[in-house]
C-alpha positions as protocol buffer text, in pm:
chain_id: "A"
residue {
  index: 1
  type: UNK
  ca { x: -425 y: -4486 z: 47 }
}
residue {
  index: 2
  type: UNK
  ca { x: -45 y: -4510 z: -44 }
}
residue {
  index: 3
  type: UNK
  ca { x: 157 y: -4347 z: -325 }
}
residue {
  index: 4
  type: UNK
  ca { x: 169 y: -4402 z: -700 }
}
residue {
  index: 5
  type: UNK
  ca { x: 520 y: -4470 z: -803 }
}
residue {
  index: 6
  type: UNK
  ca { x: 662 y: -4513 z: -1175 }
}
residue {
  index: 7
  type: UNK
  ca { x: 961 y: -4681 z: -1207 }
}
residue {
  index: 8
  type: UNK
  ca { x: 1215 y: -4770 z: -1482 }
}
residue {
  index: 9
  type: UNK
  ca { x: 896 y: -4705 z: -1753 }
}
residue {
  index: 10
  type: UNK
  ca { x: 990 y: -4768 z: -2063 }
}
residue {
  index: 11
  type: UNK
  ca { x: 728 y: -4776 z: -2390 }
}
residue {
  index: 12
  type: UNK
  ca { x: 806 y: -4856 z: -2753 }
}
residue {
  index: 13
  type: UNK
  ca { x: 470 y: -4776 z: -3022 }
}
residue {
  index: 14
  type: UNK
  ca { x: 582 y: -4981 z: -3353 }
}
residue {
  index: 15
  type: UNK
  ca { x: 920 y: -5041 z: -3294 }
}
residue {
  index: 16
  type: UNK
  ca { x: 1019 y: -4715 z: -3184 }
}
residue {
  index: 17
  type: UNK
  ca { x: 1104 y: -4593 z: -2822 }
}
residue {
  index: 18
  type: UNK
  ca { x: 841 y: -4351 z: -2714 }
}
residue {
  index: 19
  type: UNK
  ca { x: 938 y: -4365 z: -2320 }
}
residue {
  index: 20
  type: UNK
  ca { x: 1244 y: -4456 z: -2172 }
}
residue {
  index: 21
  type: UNK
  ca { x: 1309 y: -4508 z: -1784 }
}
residue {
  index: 22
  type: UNK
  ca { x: 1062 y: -4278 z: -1687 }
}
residue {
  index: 23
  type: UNK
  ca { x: 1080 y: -4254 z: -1286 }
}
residue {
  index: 24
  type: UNK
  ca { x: 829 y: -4044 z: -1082 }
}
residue {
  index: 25
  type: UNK
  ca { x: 630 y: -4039 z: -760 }
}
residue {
  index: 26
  type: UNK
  ca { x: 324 y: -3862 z: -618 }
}
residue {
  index: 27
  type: UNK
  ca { x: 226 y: -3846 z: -281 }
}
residue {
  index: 28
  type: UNK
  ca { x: -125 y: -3901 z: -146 }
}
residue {
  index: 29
  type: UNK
  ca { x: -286 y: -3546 z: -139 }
}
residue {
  index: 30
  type: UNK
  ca { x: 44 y: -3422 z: -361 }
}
residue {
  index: 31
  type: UNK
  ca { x: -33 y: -3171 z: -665 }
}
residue {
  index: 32
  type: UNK
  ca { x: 263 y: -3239 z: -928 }
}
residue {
  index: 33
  type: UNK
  ca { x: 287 y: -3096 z: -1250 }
}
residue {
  index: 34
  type: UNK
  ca { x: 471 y: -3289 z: -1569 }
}
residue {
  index: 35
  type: UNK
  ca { x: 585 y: -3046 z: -1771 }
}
residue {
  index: 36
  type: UNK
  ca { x: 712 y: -3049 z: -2132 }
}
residue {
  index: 37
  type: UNK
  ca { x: 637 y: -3005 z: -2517 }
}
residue {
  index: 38
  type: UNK
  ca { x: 401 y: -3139 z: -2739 }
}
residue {
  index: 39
  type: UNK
  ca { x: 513 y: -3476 z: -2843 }
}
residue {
  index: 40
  type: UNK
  ca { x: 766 y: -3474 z: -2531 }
}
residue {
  index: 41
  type: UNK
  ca { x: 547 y: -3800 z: -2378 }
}
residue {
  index: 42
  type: UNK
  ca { x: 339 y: -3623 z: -2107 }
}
residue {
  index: 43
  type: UNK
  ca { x: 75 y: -3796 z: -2216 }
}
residue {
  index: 44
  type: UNK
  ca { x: 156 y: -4149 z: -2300 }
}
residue {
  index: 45
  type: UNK
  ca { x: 303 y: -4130 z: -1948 }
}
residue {
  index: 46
  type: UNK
  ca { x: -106 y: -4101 z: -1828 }
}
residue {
  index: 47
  type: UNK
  ca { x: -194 y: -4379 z: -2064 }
}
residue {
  index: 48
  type: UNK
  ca { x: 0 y: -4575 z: -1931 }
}
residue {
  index: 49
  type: UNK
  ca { x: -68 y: -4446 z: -1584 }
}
residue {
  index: 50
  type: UNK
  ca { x: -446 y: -4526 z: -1660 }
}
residue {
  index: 51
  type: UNK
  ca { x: -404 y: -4858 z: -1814 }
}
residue {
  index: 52
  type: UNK
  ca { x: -525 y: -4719 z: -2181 }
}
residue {
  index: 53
  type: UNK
  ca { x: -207 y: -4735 z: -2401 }
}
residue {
  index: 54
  type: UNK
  ca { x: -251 y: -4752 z: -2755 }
}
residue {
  index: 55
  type: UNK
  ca { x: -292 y: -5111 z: -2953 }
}
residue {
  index: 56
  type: UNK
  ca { x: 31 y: -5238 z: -3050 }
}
residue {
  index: 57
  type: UNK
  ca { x: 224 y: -5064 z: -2751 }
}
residue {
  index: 58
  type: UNK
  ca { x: 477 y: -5232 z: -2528 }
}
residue {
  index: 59
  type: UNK
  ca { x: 567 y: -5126 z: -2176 }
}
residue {
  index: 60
  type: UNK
  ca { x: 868 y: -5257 z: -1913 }
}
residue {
  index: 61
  type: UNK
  ca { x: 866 y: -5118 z: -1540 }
}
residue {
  index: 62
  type: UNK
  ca { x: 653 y: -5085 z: -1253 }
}
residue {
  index: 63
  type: UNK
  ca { x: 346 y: -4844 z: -1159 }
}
residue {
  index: 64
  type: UNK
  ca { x: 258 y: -4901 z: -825 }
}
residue {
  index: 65
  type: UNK
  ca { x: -66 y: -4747 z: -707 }
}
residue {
  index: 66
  type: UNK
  ca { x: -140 y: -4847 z: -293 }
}
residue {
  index: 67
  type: UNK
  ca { x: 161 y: -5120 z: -328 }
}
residue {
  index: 68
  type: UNK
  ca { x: -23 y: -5285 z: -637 }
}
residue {
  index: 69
  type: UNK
  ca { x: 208 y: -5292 z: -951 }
}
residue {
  index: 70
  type: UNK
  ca { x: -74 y: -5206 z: -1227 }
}
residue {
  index: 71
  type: UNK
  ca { x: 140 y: -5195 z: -1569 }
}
residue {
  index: 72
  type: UNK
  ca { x: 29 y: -5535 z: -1635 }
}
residue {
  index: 73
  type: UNK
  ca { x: -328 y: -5554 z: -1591 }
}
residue {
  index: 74
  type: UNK
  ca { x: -598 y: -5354 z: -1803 }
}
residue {
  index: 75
  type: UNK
  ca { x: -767 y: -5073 z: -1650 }
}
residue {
  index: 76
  type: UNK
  ca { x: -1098 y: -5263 z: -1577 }
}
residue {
  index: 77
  type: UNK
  ca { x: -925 y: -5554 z: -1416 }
}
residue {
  index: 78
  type: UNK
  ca { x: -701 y: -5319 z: -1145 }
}
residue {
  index: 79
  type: UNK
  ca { x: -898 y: -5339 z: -777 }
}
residue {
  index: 80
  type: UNK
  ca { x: -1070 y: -5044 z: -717 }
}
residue {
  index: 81
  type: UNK
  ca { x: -828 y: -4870 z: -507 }
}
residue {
  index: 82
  type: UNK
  ca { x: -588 y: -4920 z: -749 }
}
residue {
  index: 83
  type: UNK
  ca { x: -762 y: -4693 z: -997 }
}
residue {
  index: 84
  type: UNK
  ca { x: -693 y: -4320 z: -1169 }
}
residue {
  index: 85
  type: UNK
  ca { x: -946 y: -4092 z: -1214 }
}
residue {
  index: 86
  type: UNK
  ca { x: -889 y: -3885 z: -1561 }
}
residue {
  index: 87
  type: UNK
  ca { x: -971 y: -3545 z: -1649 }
}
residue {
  index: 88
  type: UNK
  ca { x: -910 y: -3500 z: -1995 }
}
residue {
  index: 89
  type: UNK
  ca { x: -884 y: -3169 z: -2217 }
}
residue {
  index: 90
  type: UNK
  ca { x: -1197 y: -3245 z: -2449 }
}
residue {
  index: 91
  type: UNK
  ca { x: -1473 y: -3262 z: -2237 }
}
residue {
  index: 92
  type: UNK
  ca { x: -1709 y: -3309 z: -2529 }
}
residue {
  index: 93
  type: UNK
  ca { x: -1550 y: -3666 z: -2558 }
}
residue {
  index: 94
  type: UNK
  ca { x: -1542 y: -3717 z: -2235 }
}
residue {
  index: 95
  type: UNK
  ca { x: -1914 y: -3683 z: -2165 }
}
residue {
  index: 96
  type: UNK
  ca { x: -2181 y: -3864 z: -2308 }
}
residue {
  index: 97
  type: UNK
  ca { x: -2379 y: -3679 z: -2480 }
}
residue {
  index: 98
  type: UNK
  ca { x: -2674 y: -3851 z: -2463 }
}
residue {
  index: 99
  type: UNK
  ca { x: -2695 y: -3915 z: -2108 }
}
residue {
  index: 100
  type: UNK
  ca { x: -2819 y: -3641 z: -1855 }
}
residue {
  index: 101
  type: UNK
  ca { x: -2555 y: -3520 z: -1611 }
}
residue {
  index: 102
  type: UNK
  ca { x: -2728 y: -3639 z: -1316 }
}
residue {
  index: 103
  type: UNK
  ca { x: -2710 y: -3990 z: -1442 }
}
residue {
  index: 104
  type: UNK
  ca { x: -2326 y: -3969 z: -1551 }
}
residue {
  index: 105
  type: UNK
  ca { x: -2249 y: -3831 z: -1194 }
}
residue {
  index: 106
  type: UNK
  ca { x: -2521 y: -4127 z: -1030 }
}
residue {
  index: 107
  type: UNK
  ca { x: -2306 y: -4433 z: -1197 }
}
residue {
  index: 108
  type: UNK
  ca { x: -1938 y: -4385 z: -1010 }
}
residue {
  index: 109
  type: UNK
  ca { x: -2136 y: -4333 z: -725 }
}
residue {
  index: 110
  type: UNK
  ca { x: -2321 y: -4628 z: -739 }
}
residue {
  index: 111
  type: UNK
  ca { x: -2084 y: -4841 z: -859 }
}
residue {
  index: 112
  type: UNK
  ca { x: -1746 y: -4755 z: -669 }
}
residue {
  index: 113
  type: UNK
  ca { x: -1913 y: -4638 z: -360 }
}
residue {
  index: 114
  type: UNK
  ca { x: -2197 y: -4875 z: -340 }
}
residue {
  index: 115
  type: UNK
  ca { x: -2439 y: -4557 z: -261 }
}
residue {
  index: 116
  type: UNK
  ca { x: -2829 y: -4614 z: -344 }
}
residue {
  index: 117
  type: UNK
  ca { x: -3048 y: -4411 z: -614 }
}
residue {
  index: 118
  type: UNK
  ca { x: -3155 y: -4190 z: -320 }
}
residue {
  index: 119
  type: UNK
  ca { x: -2811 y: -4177 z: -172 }
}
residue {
  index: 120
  type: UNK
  ca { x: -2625 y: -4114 z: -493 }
}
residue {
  index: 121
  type: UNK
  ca { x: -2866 y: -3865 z: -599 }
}
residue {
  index: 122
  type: UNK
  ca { x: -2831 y: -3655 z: -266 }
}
residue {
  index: 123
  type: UNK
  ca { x: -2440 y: -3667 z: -332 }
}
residue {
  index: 124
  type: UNK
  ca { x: -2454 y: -3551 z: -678 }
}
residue {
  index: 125
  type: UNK
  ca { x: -2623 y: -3236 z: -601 }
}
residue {
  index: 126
  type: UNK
  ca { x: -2352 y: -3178 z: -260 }
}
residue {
  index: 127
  type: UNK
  ca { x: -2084 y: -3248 z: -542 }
}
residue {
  index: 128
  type: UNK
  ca { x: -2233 y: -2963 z: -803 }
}
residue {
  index: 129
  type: UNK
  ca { x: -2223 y: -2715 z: -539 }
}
residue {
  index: 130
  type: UNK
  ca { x: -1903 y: -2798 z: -501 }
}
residue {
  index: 131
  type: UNK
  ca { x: -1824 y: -2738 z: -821 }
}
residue {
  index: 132
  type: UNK
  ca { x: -1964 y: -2398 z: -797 }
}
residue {
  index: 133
  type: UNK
  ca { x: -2334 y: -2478 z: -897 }
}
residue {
  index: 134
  type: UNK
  ca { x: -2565 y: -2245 z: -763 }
}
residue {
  index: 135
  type: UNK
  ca { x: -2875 y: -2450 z: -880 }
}
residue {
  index: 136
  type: UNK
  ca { x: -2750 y: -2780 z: -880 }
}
residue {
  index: 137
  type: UNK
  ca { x: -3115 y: -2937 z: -961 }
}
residue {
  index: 138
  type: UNK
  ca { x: -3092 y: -2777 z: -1318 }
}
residue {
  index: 139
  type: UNK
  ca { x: -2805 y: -2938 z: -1390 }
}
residue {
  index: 140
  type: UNK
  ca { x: -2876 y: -3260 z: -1298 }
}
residue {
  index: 141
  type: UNK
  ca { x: -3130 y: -3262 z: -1576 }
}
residue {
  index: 142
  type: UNK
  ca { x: -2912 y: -3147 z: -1820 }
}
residue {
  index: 143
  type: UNK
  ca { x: -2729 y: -3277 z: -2135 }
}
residue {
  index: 144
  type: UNK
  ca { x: -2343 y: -3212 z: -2186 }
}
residue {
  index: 145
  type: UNK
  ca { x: -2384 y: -3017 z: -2548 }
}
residue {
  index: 146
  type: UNK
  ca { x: -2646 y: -2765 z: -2314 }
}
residue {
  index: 147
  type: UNK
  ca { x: -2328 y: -2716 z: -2108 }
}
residue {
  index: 148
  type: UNK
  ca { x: -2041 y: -2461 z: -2185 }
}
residue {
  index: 149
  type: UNK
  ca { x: -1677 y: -2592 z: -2202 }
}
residue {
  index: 150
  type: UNK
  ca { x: -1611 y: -2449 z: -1848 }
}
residue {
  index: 151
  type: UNK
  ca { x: -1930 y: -2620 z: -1722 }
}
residue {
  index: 152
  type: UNK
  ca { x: -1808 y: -2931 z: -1871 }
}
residue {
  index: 153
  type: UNK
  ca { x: -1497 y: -2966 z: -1717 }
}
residue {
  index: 154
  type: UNK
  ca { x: -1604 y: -2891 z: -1377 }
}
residue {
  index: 155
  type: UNK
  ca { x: -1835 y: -3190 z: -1415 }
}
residue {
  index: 156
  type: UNK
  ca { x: -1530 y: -3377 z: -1525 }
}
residue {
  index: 157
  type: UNK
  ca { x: -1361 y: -3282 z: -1145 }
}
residue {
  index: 158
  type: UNK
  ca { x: -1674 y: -3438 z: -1006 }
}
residue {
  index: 159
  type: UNK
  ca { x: -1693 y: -3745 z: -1188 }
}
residue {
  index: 160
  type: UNK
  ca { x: -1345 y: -3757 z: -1123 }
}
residue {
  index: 161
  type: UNK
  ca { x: -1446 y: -3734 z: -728 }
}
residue {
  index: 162
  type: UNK
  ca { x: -1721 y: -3939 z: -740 }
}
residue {
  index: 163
  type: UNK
  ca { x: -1520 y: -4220 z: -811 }
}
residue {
  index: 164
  type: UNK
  ca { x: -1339 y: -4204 z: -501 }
}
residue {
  index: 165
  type: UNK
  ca { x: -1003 y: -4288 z: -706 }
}
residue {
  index: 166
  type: UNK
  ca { x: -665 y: -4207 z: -448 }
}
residue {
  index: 167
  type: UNK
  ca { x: -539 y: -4033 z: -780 }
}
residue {
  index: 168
  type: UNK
  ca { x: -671 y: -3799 z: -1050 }
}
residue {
  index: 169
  type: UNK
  ca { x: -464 y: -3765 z: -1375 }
}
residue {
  index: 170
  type: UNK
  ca { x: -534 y: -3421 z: -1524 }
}
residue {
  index: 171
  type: UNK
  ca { x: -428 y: -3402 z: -1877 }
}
residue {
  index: 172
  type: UNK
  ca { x: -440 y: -3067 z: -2071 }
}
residue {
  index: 173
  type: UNK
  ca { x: -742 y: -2952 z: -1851 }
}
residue {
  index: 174
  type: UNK
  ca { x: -734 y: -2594 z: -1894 }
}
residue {
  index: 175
  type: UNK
  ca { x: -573 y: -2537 z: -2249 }
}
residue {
  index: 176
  type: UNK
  ca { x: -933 y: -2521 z: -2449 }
}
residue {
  index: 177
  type: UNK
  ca { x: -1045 y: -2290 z: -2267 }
}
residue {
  index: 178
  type: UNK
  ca { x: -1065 y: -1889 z: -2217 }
}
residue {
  index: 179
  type: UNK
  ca { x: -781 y: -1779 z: -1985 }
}
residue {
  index: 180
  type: UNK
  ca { x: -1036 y: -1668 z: -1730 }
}
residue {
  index: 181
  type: UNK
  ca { x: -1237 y: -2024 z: -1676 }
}
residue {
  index: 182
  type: UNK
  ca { x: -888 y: -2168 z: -1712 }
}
residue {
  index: 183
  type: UNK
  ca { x: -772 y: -1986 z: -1387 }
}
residue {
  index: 184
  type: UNK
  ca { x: -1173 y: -2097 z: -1260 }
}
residue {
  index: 185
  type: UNK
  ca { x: -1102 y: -2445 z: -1288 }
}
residue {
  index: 186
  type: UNK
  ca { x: -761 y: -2433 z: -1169 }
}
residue {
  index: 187
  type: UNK
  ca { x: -878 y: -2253 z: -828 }
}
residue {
  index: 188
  type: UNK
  ca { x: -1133 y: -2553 z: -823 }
}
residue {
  index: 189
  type: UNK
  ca { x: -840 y: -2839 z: -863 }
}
residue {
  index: 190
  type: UNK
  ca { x: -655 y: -2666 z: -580 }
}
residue {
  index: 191
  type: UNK
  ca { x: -931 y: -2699 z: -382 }
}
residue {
  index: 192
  type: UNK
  ca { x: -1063 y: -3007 z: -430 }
}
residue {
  index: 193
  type: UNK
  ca { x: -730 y: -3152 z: -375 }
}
residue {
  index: 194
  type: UNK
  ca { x: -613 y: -2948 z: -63 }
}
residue {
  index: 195
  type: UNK
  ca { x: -814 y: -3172 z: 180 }
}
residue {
  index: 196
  type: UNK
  ca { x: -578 y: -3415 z: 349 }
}
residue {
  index: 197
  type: UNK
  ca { x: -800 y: -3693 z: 309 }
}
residue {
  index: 198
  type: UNK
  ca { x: -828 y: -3595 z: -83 }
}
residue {
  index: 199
  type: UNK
  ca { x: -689 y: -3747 z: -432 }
}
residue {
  index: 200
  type: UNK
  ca { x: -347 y: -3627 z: -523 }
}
residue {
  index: 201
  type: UNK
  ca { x: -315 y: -3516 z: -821 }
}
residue {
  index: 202
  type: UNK
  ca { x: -76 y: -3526 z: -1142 }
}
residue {
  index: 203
  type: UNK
  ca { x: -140 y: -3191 z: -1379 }
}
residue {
  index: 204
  type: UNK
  ca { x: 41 y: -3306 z: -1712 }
}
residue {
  index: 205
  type: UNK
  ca { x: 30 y: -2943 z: -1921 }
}
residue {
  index: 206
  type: UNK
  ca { x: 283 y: -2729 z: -2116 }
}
residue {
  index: 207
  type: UNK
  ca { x: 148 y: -2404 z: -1978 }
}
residue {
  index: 208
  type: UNK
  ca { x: 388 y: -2350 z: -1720 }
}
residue {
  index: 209
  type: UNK
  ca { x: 218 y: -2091 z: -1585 }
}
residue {
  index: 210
  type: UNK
  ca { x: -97 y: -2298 z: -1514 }
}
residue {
  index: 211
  type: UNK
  ca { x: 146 y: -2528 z: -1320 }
}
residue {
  index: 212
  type: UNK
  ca { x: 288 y: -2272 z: -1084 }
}
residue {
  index: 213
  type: UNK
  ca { x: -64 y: -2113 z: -972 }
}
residue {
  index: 214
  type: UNK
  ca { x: -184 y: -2560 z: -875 }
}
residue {
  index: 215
  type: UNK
  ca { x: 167 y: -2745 z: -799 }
}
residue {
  index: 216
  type: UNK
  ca { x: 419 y: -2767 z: -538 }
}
residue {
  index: 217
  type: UNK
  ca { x: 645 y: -2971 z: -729 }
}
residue {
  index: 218
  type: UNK
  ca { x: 693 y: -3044 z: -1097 }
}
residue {
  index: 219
  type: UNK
  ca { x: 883 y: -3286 z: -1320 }
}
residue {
  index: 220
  type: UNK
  ca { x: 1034 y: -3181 z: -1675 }
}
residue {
  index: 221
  type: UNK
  ca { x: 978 y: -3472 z: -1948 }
}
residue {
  index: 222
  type: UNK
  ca { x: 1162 y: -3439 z: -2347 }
}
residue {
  index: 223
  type: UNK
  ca { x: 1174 y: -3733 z: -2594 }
}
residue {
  index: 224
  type: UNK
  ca { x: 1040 y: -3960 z: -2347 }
}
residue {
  index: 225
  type: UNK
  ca { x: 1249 y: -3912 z: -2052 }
}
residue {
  index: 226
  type: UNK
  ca { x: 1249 y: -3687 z: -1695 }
}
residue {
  index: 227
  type: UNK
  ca { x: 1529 y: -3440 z: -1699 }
}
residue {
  index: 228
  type: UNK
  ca { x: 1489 y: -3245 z: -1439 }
}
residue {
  index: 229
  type: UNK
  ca { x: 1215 y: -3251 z: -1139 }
}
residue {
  index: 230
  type: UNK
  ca { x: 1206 y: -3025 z: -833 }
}
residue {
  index: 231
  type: UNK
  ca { x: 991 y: -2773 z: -617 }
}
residue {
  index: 232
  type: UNK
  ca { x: 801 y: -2541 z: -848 }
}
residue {
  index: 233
  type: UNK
  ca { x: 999 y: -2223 z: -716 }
}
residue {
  index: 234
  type: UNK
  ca { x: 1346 y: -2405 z: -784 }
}
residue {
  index: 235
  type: UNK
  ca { x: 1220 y: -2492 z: -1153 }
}
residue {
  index: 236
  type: UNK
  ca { x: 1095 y: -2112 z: -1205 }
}
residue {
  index: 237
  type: UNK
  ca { x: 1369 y: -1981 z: -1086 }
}
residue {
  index: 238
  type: UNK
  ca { x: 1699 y: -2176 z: -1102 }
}
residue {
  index: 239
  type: UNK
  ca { x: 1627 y: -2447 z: -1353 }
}
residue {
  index: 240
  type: UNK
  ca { x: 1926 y: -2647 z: -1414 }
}
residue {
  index: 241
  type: UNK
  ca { x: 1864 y: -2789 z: -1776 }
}
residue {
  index: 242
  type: UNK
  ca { x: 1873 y: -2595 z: -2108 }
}
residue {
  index: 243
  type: UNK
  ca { x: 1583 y: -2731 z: -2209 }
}
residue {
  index: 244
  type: UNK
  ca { x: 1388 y: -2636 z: -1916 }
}
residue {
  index: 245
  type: UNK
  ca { x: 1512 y: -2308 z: -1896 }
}
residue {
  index: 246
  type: UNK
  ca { x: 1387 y: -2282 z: -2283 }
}
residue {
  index: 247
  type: UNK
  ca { x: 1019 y: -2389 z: -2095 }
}
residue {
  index: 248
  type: UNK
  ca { x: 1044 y: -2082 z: -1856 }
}
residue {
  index: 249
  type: UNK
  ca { x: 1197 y: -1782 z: -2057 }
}
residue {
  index: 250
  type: UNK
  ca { x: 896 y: -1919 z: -2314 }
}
residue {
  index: 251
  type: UNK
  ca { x: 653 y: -1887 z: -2022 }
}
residue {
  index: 252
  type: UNK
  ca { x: 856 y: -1513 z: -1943 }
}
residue {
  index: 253
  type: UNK
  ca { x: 778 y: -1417 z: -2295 }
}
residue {
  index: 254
  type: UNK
  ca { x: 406 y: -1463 z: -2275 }
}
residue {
  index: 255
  type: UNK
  ca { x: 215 y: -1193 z: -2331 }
}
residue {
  index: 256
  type: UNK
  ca { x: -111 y: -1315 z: -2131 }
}
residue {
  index: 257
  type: UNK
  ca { x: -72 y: -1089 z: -1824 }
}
residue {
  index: 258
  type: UNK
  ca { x: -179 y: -1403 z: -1604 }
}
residue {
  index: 259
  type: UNK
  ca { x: -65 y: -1314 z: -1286 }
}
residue {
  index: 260
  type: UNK
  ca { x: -400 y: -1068 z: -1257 }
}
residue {
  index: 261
  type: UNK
  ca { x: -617 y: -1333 z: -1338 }
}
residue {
  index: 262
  type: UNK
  ca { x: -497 y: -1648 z: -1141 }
}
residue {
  index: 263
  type: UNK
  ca { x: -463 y: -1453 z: -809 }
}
């Protein structure tokens, strides 16, 4: 299904230079983690990724998903295997609330993967156990505000799976919720992306310790550019700039004893 590659990405938002040269690349079946401050540009990176940057914004570059430079079209007009899946932080905004689960999970199904009502429906409830649904025909019938935030999110993953996208952007998935469903849904994101033939996968987070328990590889972003990328254990252990070495004694410092819980 190819790579997605950013290159030379630059963004201004009113005048003012929110990205500049911003170079990356994931690898089909690839777990990467962009790293970096609130306000550093993680982010607007995934807009722009996505296809969903904010009115008034301009961007220069390339994104190539599958060979297909994407920057310039909208997200509905990109071919279908030229698409991102998103899995955003607030799931309540995510989901409709009005719609039952079962249908949300029917339409990508439908729609991107041409399945029928009867085959769709049959997927949905493979996809729930999955997701670690024991009784996957309650669910279906269900309405997101019935759900709990960790419930939510792993109907997020699906959705994001359903859609068959080659890529799933996940942006901030973990940091609403309790530190024990955040080391849940990470386990779940590992999995669903260890299958060969599965999405890879760019986890854009400040928690560096959610990024060393899902990625192999991360990239460091401040003020809009990358300043420092490399395997996961070289950025832990032997980061090169100050800034990320500010990230991990932060991350030392914590006082959430998460090594016990994301085992």
């Amino acid at each position: 299904m190819g790579n997605l590659t950013i290159d030379n990405l630059r963004v201004t938002l009113n005048n003012r230079q929110m990205l500049e040269s911003v170079s990356l690349s994931v690898c089909h079946g690839e777990r990467v983690a962009l790293l970096g401050r609130s306000g550093s540009g993680k982010s607007l990176t995934a807009r722009a990724v996505l296809g969903l940057l904010p009115a008034g914004a301009k961007a220069s570059g390339t994104i190539r998903l599958g060979g297909i430079d994407v920057l310039p079209m909208p997200a509905l007009a990109r071919p279908a295997t030229a698409r991102v899946a998103m899995v955003m932080q607030d799931t309540s905004s995510a989901l409709n609330p009005l719609a039952t689960i079962g249908y949300q999970l029917r339409q990508p199904l439908q729609h991107c993967r041409g399945l029928s009502p009867r085959q769709a429906a049959s997927e949905v409830a493979d996809l729930l156990l999955k997701m670690g649904f024991t009784a996957p025909h309650d669910i279906v019938n269900r309405y997101p505000p019935e759900l709990s935030g960790g419930q939510r999110q792993r109907i997020c993953i699906a959705m994001a799976l359903a859609s068959n996208a080659p890529f799933i952007i996940a942006d901030e998935p973990t940091t609403a919720l309790d530190v024990v469903t955040q080391a849940q849904i990470l386990k779940l994101l590992r999995s669903v992306t260890a299958d060969p033939a599965g999405p890879g996968l760019l986890f854009i987070t400040h928690d560096l310790h959610a990024a060393s328990h899902l990625c192999d590889r991360a990239l460091i972003i401040e003020n809009g550019c990358i300043v420092e990328e490399g395997a996961m254990s070289q950025i832990l252990h032997a980061p090169r700039q100050i800034y990320t070495q500010n990230l991990v004694g932060s991350a030392h410092h914590c006082v959430v004893a998460c090594e016990k819980v994301f085992a």
